[in-house]
N, C-alpha and C positions, 0 to 999 in steps of 0.2 A: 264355459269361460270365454271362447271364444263369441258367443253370441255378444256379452256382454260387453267387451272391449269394442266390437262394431259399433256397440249403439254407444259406448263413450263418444266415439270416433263421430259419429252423425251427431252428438249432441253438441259437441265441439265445432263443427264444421254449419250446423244449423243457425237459421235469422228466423225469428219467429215474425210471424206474421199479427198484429195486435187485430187487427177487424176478424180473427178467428179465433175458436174457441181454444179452449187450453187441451182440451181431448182432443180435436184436430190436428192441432200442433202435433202431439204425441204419435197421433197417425199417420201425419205426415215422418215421422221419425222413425215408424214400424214398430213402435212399441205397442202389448195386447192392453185391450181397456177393458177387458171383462172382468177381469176381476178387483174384487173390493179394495186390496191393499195393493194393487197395482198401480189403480188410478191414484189413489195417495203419493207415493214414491214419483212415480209419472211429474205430480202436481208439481210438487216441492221442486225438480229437476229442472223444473220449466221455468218455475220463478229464481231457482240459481242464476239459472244462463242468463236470463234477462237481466237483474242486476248486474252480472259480473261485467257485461256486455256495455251496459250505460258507466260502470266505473271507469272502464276503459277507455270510454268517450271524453267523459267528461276531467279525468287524469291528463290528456293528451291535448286539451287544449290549453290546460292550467302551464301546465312545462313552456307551449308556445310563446304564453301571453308572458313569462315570464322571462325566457329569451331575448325577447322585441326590450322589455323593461331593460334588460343586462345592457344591451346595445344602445341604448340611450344613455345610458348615465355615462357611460366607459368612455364618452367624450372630454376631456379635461384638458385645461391649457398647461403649456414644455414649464418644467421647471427653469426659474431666472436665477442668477448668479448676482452678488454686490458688484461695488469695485473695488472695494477692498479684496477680493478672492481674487480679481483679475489681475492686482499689482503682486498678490500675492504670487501668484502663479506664474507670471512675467519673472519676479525674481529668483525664484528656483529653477526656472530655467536656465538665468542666465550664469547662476552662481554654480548647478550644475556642470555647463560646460565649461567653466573654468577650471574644475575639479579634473574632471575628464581632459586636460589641454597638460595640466600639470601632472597628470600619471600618466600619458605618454610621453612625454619629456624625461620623466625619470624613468622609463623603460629603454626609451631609446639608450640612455648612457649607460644605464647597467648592460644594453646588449653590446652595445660597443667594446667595454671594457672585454666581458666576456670572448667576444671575436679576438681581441689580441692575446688575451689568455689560454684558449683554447690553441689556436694557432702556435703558438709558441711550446705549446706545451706537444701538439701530435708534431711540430716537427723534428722535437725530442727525441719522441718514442720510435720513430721512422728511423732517424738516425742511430737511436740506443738498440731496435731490431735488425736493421742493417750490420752493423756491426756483434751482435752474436751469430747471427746467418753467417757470416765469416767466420768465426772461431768455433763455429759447428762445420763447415765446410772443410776448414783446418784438420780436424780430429778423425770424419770420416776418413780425408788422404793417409793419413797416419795408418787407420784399421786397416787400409785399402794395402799397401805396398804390404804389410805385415801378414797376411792374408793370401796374396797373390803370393810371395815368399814360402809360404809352407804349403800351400797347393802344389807347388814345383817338387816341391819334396817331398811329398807323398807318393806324388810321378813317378817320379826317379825309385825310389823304395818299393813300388808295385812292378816299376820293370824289372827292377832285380828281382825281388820273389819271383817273377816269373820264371825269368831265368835259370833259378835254382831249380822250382819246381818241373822244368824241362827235365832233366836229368834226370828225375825219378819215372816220368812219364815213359822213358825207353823199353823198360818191361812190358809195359801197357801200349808197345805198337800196335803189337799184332792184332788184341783185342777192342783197340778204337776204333775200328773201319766198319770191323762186326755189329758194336752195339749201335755206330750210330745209323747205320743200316737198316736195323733192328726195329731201333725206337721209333727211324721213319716211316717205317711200313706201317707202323703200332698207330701211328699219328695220322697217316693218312689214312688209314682205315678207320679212323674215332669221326673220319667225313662223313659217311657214309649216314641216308637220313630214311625214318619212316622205320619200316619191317623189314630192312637191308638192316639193319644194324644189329645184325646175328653173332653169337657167338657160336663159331666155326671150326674146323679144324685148322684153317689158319691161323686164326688168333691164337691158337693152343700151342702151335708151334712156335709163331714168335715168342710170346711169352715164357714158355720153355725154353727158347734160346738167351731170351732176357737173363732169365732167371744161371744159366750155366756160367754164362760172362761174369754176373755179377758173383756167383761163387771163385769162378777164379782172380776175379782181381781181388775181393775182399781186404788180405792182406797188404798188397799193396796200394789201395787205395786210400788206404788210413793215416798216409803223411800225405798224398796227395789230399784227401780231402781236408787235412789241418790246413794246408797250403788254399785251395779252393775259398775256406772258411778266411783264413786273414787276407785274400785278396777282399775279399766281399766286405770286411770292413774295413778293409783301405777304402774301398771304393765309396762306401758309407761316410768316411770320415771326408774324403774328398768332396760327396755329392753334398754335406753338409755347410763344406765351408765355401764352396759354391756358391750354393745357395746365399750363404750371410754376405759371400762379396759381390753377388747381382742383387741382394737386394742394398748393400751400401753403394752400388754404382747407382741404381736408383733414385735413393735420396740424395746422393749428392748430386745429380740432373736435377733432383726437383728445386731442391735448397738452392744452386745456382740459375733457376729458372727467376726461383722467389728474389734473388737477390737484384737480377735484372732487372727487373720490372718495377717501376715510376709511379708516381701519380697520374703521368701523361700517356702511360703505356694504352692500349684500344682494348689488352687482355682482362680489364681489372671491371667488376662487376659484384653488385649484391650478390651475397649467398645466403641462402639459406640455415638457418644455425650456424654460424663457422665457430660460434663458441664451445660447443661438443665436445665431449671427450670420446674420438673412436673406440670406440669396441678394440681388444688388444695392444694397449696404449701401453707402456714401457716407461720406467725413468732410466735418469741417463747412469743409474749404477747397473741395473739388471741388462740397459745395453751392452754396456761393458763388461761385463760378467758374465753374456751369451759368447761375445768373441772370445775372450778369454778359456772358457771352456772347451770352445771348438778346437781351438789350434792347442792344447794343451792335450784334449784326446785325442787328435791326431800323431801328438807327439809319444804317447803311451802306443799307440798303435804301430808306429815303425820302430819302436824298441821292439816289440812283440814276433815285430816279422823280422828282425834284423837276429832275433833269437833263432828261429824256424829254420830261417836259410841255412845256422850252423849245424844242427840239427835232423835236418833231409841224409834219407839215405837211399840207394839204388838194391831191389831185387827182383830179381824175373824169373816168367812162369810163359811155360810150353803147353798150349791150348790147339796144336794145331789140327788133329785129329779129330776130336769132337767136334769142331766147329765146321769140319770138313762136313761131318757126317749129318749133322744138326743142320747145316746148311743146302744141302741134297733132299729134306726131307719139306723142308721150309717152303722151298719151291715147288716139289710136288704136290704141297696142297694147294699152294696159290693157282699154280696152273687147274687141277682138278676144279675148284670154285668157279674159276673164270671160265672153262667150258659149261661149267652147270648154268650159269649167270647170262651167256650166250644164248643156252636153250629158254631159257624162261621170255629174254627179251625179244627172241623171234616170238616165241607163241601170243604175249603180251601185244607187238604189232599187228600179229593177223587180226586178234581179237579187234584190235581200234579199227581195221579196216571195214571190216563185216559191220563192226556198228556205226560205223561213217555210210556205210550206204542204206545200212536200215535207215537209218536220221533222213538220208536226202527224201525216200523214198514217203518217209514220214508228213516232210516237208513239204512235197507235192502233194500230195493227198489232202493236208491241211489247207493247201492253198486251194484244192479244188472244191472244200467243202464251202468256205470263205466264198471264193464265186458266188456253189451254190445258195448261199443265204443270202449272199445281197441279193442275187434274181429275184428271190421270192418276196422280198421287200415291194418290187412292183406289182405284183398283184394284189397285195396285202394294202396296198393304198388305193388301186382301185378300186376293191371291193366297199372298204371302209369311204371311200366320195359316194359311189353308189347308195349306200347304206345312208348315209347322211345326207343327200339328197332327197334322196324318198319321203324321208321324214319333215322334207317342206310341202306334201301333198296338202290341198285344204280339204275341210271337211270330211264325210263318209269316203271321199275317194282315199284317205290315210290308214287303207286298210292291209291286214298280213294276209297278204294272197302267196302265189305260188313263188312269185318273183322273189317276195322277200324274204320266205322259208330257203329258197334256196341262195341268195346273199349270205346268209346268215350261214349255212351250212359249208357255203364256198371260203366265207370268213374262220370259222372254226376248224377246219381242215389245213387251212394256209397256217393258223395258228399256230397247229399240232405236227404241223412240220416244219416252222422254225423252231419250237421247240425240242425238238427229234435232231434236228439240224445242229444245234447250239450246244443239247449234251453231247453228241458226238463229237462236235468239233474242240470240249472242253476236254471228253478222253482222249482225244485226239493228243491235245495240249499236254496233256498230263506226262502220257505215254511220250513223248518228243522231250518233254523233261528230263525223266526220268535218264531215256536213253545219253538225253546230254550230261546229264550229272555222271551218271559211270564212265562217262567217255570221257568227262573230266579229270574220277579218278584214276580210270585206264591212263592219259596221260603225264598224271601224277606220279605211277607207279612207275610207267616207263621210263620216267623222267631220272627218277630214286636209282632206277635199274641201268640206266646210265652212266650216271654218276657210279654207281659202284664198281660198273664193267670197268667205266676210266681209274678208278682209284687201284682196282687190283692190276691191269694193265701198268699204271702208274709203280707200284710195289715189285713187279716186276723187271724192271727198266734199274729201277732203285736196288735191286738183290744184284742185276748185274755187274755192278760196281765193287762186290767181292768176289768176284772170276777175274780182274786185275789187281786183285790187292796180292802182293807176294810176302807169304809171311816168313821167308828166309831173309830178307832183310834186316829183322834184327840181328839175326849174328853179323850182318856186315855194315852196320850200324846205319841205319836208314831210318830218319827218327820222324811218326807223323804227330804231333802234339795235341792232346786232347783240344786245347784253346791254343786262342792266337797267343802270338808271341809276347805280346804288349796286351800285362793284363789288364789295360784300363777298358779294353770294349769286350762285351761279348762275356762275361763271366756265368758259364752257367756249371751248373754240380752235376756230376753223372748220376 
């Protein structure tokens, strides 16, 4: 198959020569002419070509001759006009523009009207929102003093609960000092970060002490905490109406910002959509119906606590034994822990020091190998010029003699010892990593170990503070309040 595609290929590509015979042609084409129905096929092949050869001749001058014809006739003289088209055409022009002369005449006056119209009409609506901007200005002053008003008196009603609620706290002297003592150790110790954050025999202790306090106030902390609970929605009801009278101080800054500002103001500029409805948009009944609500459950709420206060009553509980003892035991583990915590963060230092000087020693070593490999760069390029010169020798003298067996040899060797050179200097690397990363988390740890020595340190300092608490003070009435006195700040629940 392939054979045969060739001799397409040549029969395609072939100019027969006419003073030779048709078998010649053929052999000049590489086709065989021995056999009988060869030269048959041959034959016929040869008169294809040559016809198809003269058609193509004689097609391609036809197309020519007929081009040259195209280009001559396609000469013809511009089409003419009458005069009657010209008067025509004159007149539509000119009756044109009188059409066009007469509608902008009547444009112009419809604009004009429209400009007194329009004008008259935005200085309307300027003057018509000007004056609700007022009677909206109006109404917030209203919500405002009415707001400000029972914010006072919530005040006033929270300092009293507190008040009251003092008197029941006198039981709870002796035991305030303890728990919050307590809870601080508990809190300063939740610092502590990493594999420090152990549960300990201190923590056992504190929370055991936790747990004692809170059995013995139980009782009495059950009007206290009714008390606790309606400060916290005083304070709720407070931070609510708060809230709605900074955000009515707000709007009405903005609403008399809006009311200021002119046509002529420098503040006034396109926006962007201003026709939007924001996202949590309000009518003005659901406004009034949010203040309304607020100062209404505010007012529910000091009925509530004006009930309480009648209601408070005083009993007390003698804790001072236990707490002695609970408190002697507290300490000795804290102290135990912080010597252990001691020993660990010496040992922890030596260790950083010992691989602070492995590192340096590392370090040098690295840097000696580094030398060694740049040195050997300079051989490595002489031999390599050498090598490469040689190989401009001419002729029979560009032979491998001893010289250049041993080039070759000198090159191979310098090779295999930057090579030698290069892994070393990688484990080299590796191993100076390594040691860095532990040293890292050796500092890590140290650091953790710090922090904890300072917190139980810290725990300690903080426990000293009940070796001055005197718990014969309640009988000679010496009152320390769980909260301040004014329960608007600082409200938290034991």
């Amino acid at each position: 198959m392939r054979s045969n595609v060739s001799s397409m290929r040549k029969c395609a590509e072939f100019r027969p020569n006419p003073s030779r015979s048709c078998f010649s042609n053929c052999r000049t084409l590489g086709f065989p002419t021995t056999s009988g129905n060869a030269k048959w096929m041959l034959h016929i092949l040869y008169i294809r070509l040559v016809l198809t050869r003269m058609y193509s001749r004689e097609r391609g001058q036809r197309m020519h001759s007929e081009h040259e014809s195209v280009e001559h006739c396609s000469a013809k003289p511009g089409l003419r006009y009458s005069v009657s088209d010209w008067d025509t055409s004159n007149k539509q022009i000119s009756d044109t523009a009188e059409h066009r002369r007469h509608m902008s005449h009547m444009t112009r006056q419809e604009g004009r009207a429209l400009r007194n119209e329009t004008t008259s009409k935005t200085n309307w609506d300027k003057s018509d929102s000007s004056r609700r901007l007022s009677d909206r200005i109006w109404d917030i002053s209203r919500w405002r003093e009415t707001l400000e008003s029972c914010i006072q008196e919530v005040e006033k009603e929270m300092d009293a609960l507190t008040l009251g609620k003092e008197e029941t706290e006198r039981a709870l002297t002796a035991t305030a000092v303890p728990l919050e003592v307590t809870v601080e150790c508990l809190t300063l110790r939740e610092g502590r970060r990493g594999n420090e954050l152990v549960s300990d025999p201190v923590e056992a202790q504190l929370k055991k002490e936790v747990e004692m306090i809170d059995g013995a106030q139980r009782v009495l902390q059950q009007r206290i905490d009714k008390a606790f609970e309606q400060l916290c929605l005083l304070q709720v009801s407070r931070q609510q109406l708060t809230h709605d009278l900074q955000n009515k101080i707000e709007a009405q800054d903005i609403d008399l910002s809006c009311l200021s500002i002119t046509v002529t103001s420098p503040k006034t500029s396109l926006k962007p959509n201003p026709l939007r409805i924001p996202i949590g948009s309000t009518t003005p009944q659901q406004w009034e119906q949010f203040s309304q609500y607020n100062v209404a459950r505010a007012q529910e709420e000091m009925q509530a606590s004006l009930q309480l206060r009648e209601d408070m009553s005083v009993t007390r509980a003698q804790l001072q034994n236990e707490l002695d003892a609970q408190r002697i035991a507290t300490v000795f583990a804290i102290r135990k822990r912080t010597h252990h915590l001691e020993q660990a963060h010496d040992e922890t230092q030596w260790q950083m020091k010992s691989s602070q000087d492995e590192i340096s020693d590392m370090e040098r070593d690295i840097r000696s190998l580094e030398d060694d490999l740049q040195a050997k760069m300079a051989p490595l390029k002489l031999v390599h010029t050498r090598l490469e010169n040689r190989t401009k020798r001419p002729g029979v003298d560009l032979c491998r003699d001893e010289v250049q067996y041993g080039l070759v040899d000198e090159a191979n060797q310098l090779e295999a010892t930057i090579l030698a050179l290069k892994q070393k200097l990688a484990q080299a690397q590796y191993a100076l990593q390594a040691l860095q990363l532990h040293q890292a988390h050796m500092g890590e740890d140290l650091s953790r170990k710090k922090d904890a020595l300072s917190l139980e340190q810290r725990s300690l300092e903080t426990r000293n503070r009940l070796a001055s608490a005197a718990f014969t003070d309640v009988s000679s009435g010496a009152v320390v309040p769980l909260t301040i006195s004014s329960g608007r700040h600082n409200l938290e629940l034991a």
